[in-house]
C-alpha positions as CSV (number, residue, x, y, z in Angstrom):
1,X,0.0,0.0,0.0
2,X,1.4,3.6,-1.0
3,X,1.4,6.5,1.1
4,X,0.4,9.3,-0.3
5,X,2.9,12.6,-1.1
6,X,1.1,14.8,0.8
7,X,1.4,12.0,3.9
8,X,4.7,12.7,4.9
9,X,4.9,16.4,5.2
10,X,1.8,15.8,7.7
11,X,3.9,13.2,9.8
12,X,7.1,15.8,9.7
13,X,5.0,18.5,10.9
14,X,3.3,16.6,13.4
15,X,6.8,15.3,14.7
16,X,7.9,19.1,14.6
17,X,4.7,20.0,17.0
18,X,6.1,17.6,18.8
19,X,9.8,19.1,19.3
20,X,8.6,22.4,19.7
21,X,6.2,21.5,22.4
22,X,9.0,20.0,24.4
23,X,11.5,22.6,23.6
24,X,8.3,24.8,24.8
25,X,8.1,22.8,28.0
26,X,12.2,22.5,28.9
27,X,11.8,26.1,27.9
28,X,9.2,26.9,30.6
29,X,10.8,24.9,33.1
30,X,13.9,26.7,32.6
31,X,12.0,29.7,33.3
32,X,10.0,28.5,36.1
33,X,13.4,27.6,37.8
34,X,14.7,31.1,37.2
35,X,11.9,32.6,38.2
36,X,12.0,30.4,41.5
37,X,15.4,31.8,41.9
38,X,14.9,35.2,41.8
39,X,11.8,34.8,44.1
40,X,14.3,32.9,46.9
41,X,16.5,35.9,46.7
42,X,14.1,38.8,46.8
43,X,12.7,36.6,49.8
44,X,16.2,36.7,50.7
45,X,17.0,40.8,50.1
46,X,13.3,41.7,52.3
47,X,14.4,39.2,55.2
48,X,17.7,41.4,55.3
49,X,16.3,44.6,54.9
50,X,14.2,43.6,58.0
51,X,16.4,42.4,59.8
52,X,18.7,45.8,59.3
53,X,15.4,47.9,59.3
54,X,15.1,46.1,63.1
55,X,18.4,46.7,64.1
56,X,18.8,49.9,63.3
57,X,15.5,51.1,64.9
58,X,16.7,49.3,68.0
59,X,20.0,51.5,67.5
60,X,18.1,54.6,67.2
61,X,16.0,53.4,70.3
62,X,18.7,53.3,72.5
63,X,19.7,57.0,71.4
64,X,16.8,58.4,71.4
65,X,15.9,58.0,74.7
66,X,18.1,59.4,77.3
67,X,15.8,59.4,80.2
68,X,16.1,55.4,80.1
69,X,19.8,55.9,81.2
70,X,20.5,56.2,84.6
71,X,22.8,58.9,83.7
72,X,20.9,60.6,81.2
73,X,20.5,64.2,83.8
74,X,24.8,64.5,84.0
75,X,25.8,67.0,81.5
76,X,29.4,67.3,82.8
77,X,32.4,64.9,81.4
78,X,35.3,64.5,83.7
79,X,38.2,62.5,81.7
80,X,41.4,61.3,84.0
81,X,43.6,60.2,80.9
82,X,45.4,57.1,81.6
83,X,49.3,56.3,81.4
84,X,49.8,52.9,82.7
85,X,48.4,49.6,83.1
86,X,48.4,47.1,86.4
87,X,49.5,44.0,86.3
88,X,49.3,42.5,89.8
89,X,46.2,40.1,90.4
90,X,46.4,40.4,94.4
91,X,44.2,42.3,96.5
92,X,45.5,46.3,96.4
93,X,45.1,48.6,99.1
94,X,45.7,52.0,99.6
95,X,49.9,51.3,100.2
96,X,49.9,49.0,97.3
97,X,48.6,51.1,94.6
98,X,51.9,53.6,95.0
99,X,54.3,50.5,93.7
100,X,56.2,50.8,90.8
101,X,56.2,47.0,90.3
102,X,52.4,46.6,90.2
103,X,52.5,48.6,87.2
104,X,53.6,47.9,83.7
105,X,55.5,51.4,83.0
106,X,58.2,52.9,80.6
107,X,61.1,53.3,82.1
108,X,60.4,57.4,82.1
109,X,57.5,56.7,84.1
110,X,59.2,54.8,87.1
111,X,58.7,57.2,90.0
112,X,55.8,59.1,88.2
113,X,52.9,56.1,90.4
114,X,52.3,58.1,92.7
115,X,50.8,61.6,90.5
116,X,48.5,58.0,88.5
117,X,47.3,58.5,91.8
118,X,46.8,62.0,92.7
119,X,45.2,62.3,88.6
120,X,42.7,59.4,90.0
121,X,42.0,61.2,93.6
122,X,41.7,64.2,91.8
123,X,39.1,62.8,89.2
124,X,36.8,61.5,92.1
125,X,37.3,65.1,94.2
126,X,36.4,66.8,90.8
127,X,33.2,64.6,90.5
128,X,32.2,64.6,94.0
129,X,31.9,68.4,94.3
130,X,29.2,68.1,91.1
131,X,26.5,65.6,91.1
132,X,25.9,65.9,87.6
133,X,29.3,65.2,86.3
134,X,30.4,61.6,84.8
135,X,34.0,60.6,86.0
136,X,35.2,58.7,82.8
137,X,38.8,56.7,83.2
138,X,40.4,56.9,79.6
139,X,42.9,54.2,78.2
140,X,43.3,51.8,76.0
141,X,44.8,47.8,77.0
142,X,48.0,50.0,75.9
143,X,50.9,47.3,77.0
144,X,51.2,44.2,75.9
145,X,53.5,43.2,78.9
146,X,50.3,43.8,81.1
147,X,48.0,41.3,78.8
148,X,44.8,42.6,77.2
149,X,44.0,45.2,80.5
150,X,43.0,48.6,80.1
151,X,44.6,52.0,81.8
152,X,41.0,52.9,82.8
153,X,40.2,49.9,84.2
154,X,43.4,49.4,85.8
155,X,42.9,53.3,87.4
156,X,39.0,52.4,88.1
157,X,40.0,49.5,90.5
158,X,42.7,52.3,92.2
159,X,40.1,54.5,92.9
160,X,37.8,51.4,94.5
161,X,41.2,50.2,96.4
162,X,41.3,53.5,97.7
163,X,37.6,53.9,98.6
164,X,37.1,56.7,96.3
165,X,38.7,58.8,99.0
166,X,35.8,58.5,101.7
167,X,33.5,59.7,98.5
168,X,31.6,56.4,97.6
169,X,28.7,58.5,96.0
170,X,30.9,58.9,93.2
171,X,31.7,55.4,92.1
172,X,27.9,55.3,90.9
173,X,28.9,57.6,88.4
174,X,32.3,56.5,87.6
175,X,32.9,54.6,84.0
176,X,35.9,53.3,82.0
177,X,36.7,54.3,78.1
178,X,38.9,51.4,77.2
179,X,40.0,52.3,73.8
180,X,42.1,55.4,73.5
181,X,45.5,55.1,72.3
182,X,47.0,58.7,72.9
183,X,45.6,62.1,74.4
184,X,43.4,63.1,71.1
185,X,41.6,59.7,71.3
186,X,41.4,60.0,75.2
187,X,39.2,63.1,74.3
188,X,37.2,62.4,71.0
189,X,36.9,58.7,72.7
190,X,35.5,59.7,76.1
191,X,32.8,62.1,74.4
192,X,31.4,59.8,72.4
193,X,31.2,56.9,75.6
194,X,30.1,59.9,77.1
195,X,26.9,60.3,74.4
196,X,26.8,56.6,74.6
197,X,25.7,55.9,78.4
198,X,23.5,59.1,78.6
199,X,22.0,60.1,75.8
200,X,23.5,63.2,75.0
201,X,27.1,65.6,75.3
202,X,28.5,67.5,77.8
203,X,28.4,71.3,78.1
204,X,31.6,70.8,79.9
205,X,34.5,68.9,79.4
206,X,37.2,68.3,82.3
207,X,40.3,66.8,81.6
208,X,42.5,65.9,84.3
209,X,46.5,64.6,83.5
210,X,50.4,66.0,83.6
211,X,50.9,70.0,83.8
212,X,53.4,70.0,81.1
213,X,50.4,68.6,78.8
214,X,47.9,71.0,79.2
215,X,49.1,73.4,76.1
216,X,48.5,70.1,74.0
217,X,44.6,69.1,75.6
218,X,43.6,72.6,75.9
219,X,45.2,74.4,72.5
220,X,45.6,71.4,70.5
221,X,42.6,68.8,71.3
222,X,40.1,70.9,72.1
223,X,40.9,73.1,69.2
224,X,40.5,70.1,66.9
225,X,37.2,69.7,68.3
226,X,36.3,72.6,68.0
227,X,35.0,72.4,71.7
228,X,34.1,76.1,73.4
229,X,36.9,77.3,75.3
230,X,34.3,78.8,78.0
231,X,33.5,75.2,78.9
232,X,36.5,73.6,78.8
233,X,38.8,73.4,81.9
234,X,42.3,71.3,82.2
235,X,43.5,70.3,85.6
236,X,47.8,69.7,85.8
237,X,48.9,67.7,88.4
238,X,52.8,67.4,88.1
239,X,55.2,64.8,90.3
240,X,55.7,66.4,94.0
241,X,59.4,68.1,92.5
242,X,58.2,69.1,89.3
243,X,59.6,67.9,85.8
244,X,63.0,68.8,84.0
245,X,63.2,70.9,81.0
246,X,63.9,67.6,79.7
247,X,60.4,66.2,80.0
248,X,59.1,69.5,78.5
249,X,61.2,69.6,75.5
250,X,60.4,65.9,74.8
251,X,56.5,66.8,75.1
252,X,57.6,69.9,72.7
253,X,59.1,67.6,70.3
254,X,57.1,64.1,70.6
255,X,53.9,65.4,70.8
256,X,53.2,69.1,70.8
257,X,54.9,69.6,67.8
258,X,53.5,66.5,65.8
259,X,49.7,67.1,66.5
260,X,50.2,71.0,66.0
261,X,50.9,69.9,62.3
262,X,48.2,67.2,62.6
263,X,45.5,67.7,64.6
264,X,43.9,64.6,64.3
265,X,47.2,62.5,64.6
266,X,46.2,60.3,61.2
267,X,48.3,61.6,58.4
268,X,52.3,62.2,61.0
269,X,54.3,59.1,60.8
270,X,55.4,58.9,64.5
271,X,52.2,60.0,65.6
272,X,50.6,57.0,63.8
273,X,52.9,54.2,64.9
274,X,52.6,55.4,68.3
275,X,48.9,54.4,68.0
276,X,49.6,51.2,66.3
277,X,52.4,50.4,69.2
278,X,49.5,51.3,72.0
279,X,47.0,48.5,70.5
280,X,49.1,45.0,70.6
281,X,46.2,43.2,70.6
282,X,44.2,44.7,68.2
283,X,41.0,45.7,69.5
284,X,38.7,47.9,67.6
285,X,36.5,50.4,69.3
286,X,32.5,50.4,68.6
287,X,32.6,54.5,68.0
288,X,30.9,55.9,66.2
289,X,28.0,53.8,66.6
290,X,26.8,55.1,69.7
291,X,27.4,58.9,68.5
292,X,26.9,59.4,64.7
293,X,26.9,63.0,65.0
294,X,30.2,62.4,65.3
295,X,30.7,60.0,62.5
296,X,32.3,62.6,60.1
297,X,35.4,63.5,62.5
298,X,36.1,60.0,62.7
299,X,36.6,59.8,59.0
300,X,38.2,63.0,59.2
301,X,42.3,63.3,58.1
302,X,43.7,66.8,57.6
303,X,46.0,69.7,58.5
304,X,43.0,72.1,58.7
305,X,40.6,71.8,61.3
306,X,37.2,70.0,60.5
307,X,35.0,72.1,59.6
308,X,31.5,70.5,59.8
309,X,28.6,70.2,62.3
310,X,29.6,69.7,65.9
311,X,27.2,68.7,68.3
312,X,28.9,71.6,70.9
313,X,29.3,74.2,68.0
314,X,25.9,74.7,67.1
């Protein structure tokens, strides 16, 4: 039996309709598992983006409302800048806290225990005679001889050895900054923890170290800042005899000098592997999370001063 001409063009085409209806279908499942795809990571993208909307309005939570903070009505900052670390585990007492060898120090600082000590007393008399001031301890775990310890943690247990010098009231408002590496950080630093446990800035800024320093905290730092001179007020306590021209020509030439030409120590050679050398075990601070008004100055690196907003310079 013949089949007609016409007969096999109708079983190509049909065989064709076949083909392209499974092409069509591997075509559409392709597509459907694209599609599928796409739809897991936009699910994906609106999971994060609630998760970081979350997060963030908890951050913002936390700032916005001072009055949660038990310090949230103190709107004076007291910082004792810290030079040394402890490294003794046994109990200290008011004798102890004088030793050299409880101390990790330079070998400049041997003899210099003693005005730690007088800074720290001075810090709690400072606070005590204001009830709204916060007494902030300011240093970084600086020595790596002393393990990962902080200069104001290792000056807030002084002040507890000592009692807080018969002022207990104080220790209630007494706080650590544990990640400054040199004076400017001690002050940016200690503003922002400052911000950070209550909410807000101080109208006035204390800062209690050396005597030979002061031209450096109160020219240099708080110029950088740009913080009002009105409300700013350094206390200089010196060793009992005073220091050579020695000590005074080094803090011209080490420090003085170096941060005159860079304010913000970030750009000076020495200046930066003198912060490097203070952080041997590498910590990180969490600023300026907890004060993103101040989030620009952190970024900041120049011979001129910054010149944005200020929280204190509006």
């Amino acid at each position: 039996v013949g089949i007609p001409p016409h007969a096999g063009h109708g079983l190509i085409g049909a065989g064709v309709g076949r083909g392209l209806m499974l092409l069509g279908g591997h075509k559409k499942a392709h597509t459907c598992k694209i599609q599928l795809v796409l739809a897991a990571v936009v699910l994906l993208l609106l999971q994060w983006r609630s998760i970081v909307h979350h997060t963030n309005a908890f951050r913002r939570d936390l700032l916005s409302k001072p009055d949660d903070s038990p310090w949230s009505s103190l709107d004076h900052l007291i910082i004792v800048a810290g030079h040394a670390v402890l490294v003794t585990h046994d109990a200290l007492t008011r004798d102890t806290v004088n030793r050299d060898d409880i101390w990790a120090l330079e070998p400049f600082q041997h003899g210099q225990v003693s005005t730690f000590v007088s800074h720290i007393r001075r810090g709690i008399h400072e606070a005590a005679s204001d009830p709204k001031a916060l007494l902030l301890f300011s240093g970084g775990e600086t020595r790596k001889a002393a393990g990962p310890r902080s200069e104001a943690q290792s000056y807030w247990e002084v002040a507890d050895a000592i009692r807080w010098d018969n002022k207990a009231r104080v220790r209630d408002r007494a706080l650590t900054e544990e990640h400054a590496h040199d004076s400017f950080e001690n002050v940016l630093f200690s503003l922002c923890r400052f911000r950070e446990v209550t909410g807000r800035y101080p109208r006035r800024l204390t800062v209690i170290g050396f005597s030979f320093k002061e031209h450096r905290f109160s020219n240099l730092h708080r110029a950088a800042l740009r913080f009002p001179k009105e409300r700013f007020r350094y206390i200089g306590i010196d060793p009992p005899g005073g220091v050579g021209q020695d000590v005074r020509d080094g803090e011209r030439r080490n420090s003085a000098s170096l941060f005159g030409d860079d304010p913000y120590g970030c750009s000076d050679a020495s200046l930066v592997r003198k912060r490097a050398a203070r952080n041997p075990f590498r910590s990180s601070p969490s600023y300026p999370r907890f004060c993103p008004e101040l989030a620009d100055i952190f970024d900041y690196c120049s011979k001129d001063i910054f010149p944005g907003a200020l929280p204190w310079s509006a």
